[in-house]
C-alpha positions as CSV (number, residue, x, y, z in Angstrom):
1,X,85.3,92.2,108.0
2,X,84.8,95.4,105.9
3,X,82.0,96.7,108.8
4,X,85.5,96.6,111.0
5,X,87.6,98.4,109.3
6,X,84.6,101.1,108.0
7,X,85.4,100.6,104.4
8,X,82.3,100.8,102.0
9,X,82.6,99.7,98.6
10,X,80.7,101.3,95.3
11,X,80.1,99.4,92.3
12,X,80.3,101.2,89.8
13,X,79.8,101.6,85.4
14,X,83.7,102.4,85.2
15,X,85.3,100.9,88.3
16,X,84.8,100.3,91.6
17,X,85.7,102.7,94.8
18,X,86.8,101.6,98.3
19,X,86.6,104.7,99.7
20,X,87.1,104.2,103.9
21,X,84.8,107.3,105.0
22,X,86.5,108.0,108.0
23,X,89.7,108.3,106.4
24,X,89.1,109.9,103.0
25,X,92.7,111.8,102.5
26,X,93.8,110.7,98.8
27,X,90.2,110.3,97.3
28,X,90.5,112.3,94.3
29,X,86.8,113.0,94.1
30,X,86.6,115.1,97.5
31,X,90.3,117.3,96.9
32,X,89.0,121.0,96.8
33,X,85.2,119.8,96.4
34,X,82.6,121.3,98.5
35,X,80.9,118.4,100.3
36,X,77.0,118.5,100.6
37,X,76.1,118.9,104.5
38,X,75.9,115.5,105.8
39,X,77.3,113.8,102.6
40,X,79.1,110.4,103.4
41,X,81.0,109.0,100.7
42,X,82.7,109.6,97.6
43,X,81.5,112.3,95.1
44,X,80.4,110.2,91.9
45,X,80.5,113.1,89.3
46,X,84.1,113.9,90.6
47,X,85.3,110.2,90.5
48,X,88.9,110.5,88.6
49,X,89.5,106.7,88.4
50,X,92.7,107.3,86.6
51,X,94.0,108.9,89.7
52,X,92.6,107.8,92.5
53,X,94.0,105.0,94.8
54,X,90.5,104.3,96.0
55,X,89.7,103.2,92.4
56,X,89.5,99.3,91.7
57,X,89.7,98.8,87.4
58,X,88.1,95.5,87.2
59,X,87.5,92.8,84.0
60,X,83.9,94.2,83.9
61,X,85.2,97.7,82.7
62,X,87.9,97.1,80.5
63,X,85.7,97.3,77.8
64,X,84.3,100.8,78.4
65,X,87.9,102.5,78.6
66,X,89.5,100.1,75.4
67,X,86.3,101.7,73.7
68,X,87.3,105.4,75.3
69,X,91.0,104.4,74.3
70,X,89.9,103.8,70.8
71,X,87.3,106.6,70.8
72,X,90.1,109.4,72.0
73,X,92.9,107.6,70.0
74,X,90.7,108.6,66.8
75,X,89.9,111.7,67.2
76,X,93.1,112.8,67.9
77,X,94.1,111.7,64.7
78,X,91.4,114.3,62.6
79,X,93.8,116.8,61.5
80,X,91.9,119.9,61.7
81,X,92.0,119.9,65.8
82,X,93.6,122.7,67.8
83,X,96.5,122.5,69.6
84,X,94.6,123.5,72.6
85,X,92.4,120.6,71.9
86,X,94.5,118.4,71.1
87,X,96.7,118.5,74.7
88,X,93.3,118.0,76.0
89,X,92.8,114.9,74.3
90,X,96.2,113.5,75.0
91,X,95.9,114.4,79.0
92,X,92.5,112.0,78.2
93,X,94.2,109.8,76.8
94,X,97.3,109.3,79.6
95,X,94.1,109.0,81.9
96,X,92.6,105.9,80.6
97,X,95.9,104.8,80.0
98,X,96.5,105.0,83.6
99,X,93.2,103.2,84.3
100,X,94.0,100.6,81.8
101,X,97.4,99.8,83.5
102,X,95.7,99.6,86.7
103,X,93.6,96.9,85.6
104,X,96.7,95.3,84.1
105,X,95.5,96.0,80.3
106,X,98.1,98.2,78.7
């Protein structure tokens, strides 16, 4: 079935992708990247889960991003942060957020 309709699916640490490689428009991971010559696929080091509608959040990795939650949650609590680090965190946080919800978690 998947051969068909030239889906491919990667398992991955923090979700899965179903990028279809002859239709890639939305994958996050290849908007404004330059694209090794005869790459196929998604870009792993550019996966952006959180936005990405090839991105599948499944039980298996809810415990990396409640950890990440949790992680990102407390250090933007430490008081002495920037405010230019501290808008970083929180975009960090909506991320995982996003992720989580996706997954059905938050």
């Amino acid at each position: 079935m998947l051969k068909g309709t030239h889906l491919s699916i990667r398992f991955g640490k923090l979700n899965h992708c179903t990028l279809d490689e002859n239709n890639p428009v939305g994958a996050k991971c290849l908007e404004d990247a330059t694209v090794p010559p005869g790459h196929r696929g998604p870009l792993i080091d550019r996966c952006q889960p959180a936005r990405c509608g090839n991105s599948i959040i499944a039980p298996e990795h809810l415990p990396i991003w409640q950890a990440e939650h949790a992680s990102l949650t407390k250090l933007r609590s430490l008081p002495a942060l920037p405010a230019n680090r501290k808008a970083l965190i929180d975009q960090q946080i909506r991320d995982v957020e996003i992720a989580l919800t996706k997954a059905g978690e938050a």
